[in-house]
C-alpha atoms as an extended CHARMM CRD file, in Angstrom:
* protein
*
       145  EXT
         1         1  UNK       CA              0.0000000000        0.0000000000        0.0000000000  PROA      1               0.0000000000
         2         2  UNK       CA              2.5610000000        2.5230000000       -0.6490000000  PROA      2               0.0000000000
         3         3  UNK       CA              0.8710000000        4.3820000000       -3.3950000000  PROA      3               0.0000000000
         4         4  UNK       CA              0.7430000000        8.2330000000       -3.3200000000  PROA      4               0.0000000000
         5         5  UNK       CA             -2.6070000000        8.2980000000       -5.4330000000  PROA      5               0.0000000000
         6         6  UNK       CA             -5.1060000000        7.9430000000       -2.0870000000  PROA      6               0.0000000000
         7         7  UNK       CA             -3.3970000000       10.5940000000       -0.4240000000  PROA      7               0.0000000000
         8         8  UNK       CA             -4.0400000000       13.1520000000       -3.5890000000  PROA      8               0.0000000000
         9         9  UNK       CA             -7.7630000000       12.2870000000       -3.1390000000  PROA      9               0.0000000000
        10        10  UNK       CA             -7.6830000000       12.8180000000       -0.0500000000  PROA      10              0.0000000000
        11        11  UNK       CA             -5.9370000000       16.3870000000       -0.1800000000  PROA      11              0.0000000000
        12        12  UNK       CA             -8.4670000000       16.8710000000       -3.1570000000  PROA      12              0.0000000000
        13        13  UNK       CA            -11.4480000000       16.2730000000       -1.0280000000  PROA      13              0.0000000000
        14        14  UNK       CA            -10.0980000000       18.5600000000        1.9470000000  PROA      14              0.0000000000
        15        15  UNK       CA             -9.0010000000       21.4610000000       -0.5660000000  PROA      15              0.0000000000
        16        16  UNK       CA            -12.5500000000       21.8680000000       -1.2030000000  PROA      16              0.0000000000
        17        17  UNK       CA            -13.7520000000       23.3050000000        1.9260000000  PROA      17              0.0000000000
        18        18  UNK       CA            -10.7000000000       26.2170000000        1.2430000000  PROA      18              0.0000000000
        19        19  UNK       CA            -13.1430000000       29.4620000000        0.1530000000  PROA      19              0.0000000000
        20        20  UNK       CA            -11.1720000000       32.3110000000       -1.0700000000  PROA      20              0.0000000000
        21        21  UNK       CA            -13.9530000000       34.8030000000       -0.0470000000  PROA      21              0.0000000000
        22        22  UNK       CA            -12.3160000000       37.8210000000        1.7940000000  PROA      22              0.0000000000
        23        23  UNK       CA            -13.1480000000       37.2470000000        5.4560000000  PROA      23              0.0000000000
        24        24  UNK       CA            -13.8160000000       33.2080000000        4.9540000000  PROA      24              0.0000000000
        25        25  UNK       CA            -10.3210000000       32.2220000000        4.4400000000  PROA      25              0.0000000000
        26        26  UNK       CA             -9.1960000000       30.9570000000        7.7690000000  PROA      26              0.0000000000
        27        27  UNK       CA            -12.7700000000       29.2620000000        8.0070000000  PROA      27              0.0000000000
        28        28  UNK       CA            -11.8990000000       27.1680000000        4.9690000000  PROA      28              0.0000000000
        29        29  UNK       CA             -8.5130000000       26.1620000000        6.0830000000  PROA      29              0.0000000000
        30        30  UNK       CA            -10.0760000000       24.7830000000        9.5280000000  PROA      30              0.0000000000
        31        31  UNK       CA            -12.1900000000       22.4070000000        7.5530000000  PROA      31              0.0000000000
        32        32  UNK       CA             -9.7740000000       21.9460000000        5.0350000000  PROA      32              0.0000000000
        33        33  UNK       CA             -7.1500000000       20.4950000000        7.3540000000  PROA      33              0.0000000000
        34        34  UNK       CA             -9.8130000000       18.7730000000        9.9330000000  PROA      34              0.0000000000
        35        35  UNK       CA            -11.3540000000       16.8870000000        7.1400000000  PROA      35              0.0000000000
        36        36  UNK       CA             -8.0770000000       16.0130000000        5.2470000000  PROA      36              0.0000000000
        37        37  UNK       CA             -6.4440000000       14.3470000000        8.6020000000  PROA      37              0.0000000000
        38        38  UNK       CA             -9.6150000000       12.7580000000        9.1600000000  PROA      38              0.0000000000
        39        39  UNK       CA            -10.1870000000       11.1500000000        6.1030000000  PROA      39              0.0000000000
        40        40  UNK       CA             -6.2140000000       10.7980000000        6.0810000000  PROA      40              0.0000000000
        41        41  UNK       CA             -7.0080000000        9.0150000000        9.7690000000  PROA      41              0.0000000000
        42        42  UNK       CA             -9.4760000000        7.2000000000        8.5510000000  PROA      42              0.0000000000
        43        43  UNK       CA             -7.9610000000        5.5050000000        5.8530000000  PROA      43              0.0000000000
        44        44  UNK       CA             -5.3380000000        4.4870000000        8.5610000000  PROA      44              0.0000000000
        45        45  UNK       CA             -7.6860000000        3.0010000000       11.0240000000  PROA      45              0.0000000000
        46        46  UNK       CA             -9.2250000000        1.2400000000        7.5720000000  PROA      46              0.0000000000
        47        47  UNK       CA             -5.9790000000       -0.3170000000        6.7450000000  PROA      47              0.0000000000
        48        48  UNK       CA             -5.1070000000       -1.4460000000       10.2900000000  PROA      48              0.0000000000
        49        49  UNK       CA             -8.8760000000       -3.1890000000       10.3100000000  PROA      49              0.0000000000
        50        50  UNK       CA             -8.7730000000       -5.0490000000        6.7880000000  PROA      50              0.0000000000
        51        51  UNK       CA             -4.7290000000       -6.3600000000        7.6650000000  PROA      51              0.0000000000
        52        52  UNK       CA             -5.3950000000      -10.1100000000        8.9580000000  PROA      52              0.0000000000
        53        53  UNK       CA             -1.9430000000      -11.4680000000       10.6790000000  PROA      53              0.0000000000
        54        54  UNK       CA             -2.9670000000      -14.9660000000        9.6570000000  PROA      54              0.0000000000
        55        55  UNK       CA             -2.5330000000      -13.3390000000        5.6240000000  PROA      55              0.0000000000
        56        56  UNK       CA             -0.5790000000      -10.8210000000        6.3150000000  PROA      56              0.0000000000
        57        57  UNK       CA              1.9960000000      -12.4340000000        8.3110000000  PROA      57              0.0000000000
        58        58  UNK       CA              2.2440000000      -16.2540000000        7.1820000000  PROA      58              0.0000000000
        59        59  UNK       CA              5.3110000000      -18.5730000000        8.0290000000  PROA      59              0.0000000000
        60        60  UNK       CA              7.4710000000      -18.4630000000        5.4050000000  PROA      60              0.0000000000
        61        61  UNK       CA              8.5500000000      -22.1370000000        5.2580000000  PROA      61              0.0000000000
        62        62  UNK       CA              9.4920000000      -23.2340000000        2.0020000000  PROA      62              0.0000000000
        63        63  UNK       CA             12.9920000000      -21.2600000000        2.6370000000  PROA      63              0.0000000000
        64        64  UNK       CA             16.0890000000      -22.9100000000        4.3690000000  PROA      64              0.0000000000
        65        65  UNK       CA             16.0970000000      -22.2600000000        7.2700000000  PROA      65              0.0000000000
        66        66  UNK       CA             12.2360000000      -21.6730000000        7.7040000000  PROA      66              0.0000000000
        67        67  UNK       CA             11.1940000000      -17.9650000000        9.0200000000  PROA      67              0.0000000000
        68        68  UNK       CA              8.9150000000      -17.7380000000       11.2640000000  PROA      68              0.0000000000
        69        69  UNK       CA              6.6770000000      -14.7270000000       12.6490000000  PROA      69              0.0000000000
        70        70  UNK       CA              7.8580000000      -13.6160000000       15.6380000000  PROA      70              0.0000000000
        71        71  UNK       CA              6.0520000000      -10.4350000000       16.8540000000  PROA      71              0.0000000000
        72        72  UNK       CA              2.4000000000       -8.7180000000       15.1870000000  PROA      72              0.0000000000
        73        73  UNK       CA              2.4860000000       -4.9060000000       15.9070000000  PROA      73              0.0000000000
        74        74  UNK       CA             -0.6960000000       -2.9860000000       15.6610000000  PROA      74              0.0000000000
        75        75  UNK       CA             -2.7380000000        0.3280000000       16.7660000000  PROA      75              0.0000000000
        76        76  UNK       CA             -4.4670000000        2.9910000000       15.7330000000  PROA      76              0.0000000000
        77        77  UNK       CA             -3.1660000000        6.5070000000       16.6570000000  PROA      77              0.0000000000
        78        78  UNK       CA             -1.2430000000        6.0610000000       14.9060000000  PROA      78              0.0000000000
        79        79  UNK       CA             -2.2670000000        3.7720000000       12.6370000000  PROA      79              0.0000000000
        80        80  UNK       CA              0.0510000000        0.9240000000       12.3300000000  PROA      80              0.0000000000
        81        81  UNK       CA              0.6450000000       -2.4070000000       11.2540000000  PROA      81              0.0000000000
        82        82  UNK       CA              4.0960000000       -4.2630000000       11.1680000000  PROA      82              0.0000000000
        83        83  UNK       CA              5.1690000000       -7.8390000000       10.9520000000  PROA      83              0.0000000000
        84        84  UNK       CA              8.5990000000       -9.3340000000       12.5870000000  PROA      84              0.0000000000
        85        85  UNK       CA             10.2030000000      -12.4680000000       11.5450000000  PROA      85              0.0000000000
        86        86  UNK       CA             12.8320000000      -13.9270000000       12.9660000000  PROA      86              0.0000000000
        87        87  UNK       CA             15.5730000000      -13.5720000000        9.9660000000  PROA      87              0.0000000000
        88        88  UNK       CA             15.2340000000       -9.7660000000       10.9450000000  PROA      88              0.0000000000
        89        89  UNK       CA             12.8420000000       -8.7710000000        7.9280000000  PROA      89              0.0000000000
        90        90  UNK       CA              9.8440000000       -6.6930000000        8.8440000000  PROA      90              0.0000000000
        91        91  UNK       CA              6.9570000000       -5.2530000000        6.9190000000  PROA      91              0.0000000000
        92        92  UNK       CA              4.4220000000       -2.5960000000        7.1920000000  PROA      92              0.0000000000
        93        93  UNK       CA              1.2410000000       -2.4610000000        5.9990000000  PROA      93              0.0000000000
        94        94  UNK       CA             -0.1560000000        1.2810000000        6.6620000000  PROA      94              0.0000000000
        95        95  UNK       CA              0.6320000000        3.0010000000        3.7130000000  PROA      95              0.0000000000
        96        96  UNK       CA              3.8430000000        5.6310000000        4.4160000000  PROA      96              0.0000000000
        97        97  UNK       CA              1.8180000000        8.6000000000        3.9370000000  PROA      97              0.0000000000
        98        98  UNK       CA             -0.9390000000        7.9550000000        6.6600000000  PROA      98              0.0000000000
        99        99  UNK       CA              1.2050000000        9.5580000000        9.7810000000  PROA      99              0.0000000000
       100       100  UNK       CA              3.2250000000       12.3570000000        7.9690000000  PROA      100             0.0000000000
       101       101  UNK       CA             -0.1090000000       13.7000000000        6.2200000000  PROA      101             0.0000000000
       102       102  UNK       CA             -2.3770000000       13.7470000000        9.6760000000  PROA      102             0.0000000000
       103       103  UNK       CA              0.4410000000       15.4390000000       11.6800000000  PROA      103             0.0000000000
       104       104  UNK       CA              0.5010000000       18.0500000000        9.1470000000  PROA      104             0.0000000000
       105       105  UNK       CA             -2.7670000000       18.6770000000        9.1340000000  PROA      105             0.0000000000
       106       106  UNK       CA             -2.9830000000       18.4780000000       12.8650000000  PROA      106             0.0000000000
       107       107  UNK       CA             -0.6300000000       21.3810000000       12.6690000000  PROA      107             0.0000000000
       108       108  UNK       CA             -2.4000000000       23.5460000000       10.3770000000  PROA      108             0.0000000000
       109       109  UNK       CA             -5.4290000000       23.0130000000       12.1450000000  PROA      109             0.0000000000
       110       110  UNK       CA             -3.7080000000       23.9690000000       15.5280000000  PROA      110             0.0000000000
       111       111  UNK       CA             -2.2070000000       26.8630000000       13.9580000000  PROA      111             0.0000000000
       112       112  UNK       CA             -5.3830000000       28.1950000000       12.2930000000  PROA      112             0.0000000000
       113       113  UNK       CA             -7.5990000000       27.5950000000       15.3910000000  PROA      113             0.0000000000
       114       114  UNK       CA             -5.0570000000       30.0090000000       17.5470000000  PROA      114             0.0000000000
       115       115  UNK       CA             -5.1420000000       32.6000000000       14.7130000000  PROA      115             0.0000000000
       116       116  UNK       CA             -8.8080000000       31.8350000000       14.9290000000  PROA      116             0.0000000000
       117       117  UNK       CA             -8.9950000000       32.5320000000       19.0180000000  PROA      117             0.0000000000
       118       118  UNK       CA             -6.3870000000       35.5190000000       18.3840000000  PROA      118             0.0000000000
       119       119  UNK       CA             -8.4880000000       37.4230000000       15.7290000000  PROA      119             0.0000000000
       120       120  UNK       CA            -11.7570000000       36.6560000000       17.8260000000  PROA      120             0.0000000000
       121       121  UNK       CA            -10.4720000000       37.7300000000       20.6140000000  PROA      121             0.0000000000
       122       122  UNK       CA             -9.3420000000       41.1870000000       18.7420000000  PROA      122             0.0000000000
       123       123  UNK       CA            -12.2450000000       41.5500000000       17.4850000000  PROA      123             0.0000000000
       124       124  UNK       CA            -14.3060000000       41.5660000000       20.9360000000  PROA      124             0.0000000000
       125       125  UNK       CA            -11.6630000000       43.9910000000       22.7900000000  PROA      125             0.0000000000
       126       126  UNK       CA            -12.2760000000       46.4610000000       19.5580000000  PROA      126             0.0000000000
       127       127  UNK       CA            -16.1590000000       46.4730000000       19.8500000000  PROA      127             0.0000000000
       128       128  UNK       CA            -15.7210000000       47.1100000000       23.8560000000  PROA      128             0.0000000000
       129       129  UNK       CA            -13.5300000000       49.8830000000       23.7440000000  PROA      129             0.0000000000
       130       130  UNK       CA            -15.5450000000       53.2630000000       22.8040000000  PROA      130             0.0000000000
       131       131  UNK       CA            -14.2530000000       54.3650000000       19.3910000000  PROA      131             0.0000000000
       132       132  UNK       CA            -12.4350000000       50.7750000000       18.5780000000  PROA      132             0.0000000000
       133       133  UNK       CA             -8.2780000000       50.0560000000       19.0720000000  PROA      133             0.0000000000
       134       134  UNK       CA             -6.5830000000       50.9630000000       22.6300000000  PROA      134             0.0000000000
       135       135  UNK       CA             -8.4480000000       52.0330000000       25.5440000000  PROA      135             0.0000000000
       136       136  UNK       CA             -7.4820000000       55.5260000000       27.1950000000  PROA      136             0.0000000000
       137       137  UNK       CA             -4.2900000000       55.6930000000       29.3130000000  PROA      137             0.0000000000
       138       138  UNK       CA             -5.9660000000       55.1230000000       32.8540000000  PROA      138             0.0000000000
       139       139  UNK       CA             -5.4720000000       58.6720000000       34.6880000000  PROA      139             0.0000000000
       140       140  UNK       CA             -5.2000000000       58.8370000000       38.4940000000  PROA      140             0.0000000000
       141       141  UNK       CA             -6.2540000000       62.0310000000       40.2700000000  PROA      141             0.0000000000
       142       142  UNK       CA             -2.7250000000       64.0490000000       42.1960000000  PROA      142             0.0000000000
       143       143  UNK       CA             -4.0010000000       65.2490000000       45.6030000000  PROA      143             0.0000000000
       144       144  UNK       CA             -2.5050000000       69.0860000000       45.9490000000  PROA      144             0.0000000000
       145       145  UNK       CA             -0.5970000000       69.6200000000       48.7370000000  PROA      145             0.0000000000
């Protein structure tokens, strides 16, 4: 499963939520990047479900000396599947793309969601203060002596 071709559709799919609409661009690239990992995720998990070790992992005993499976390594965050034989060989069965694509995306998402939070946050201090921007130096009354 190492082709590249799943994770252009995937990409594809989440580059459609990207508007380019003054005002809407940070909105797009939230659900641009939280539905590419997901369906990136997804795919993962789907990989790590279909892989039977029994299939996946056989004895290989027709060679001299016979190799047999010693260790069946599985989860999903993040999604993984490898095999261990004894000769040293080992295989994996989640395609190479799967991790490197959601932790980018995961990254972009974290990034726009605290530009997100910033610009909100901006944008609620500006319609408190009279007149918008700074508030007023704060001014304490001098007692005369």
């Amino acid at each position: 499963m190492g082709s590249w071709f799943p994770a252009v559709v995937i990409v594809a799919c989440g580059l459609g939520f990207v508007r380019f609409r003054a005002g809407r661009r940070l909105v797009g690239v939230i659900r641009a990047s939280a539905t590419t990992g997901l369906l990136c995720c997804l795919f993962g998990c789907l990989q790590v479900a279909l892989t039977i070790p029994a299939h996946a992992c056989p004895d290989q005993l027709e060679l001299r000396p016979p190799v047999h499976l010693v260790r069946y390594d599985s989860g999903i965050l993040p999604p993984r599947v490898t095999c261990y034989w004894d000769c040293g060989a080992q295989k994996d069965f989640v395609s190479g793309w799967v991790t490197p694509l959601a932790l980018t995306c995961a990254v972009v998402l974290t990034a726009a969601l605290v530009t997100a939070l910033r610009l909100f946050r901006r944008h609620r201090l500006d319609r408190r203060v009279p007149g918008g921007g700074q508030a007023p130096p704060c001014r304490v009354p001098v007692a005369d002596a």
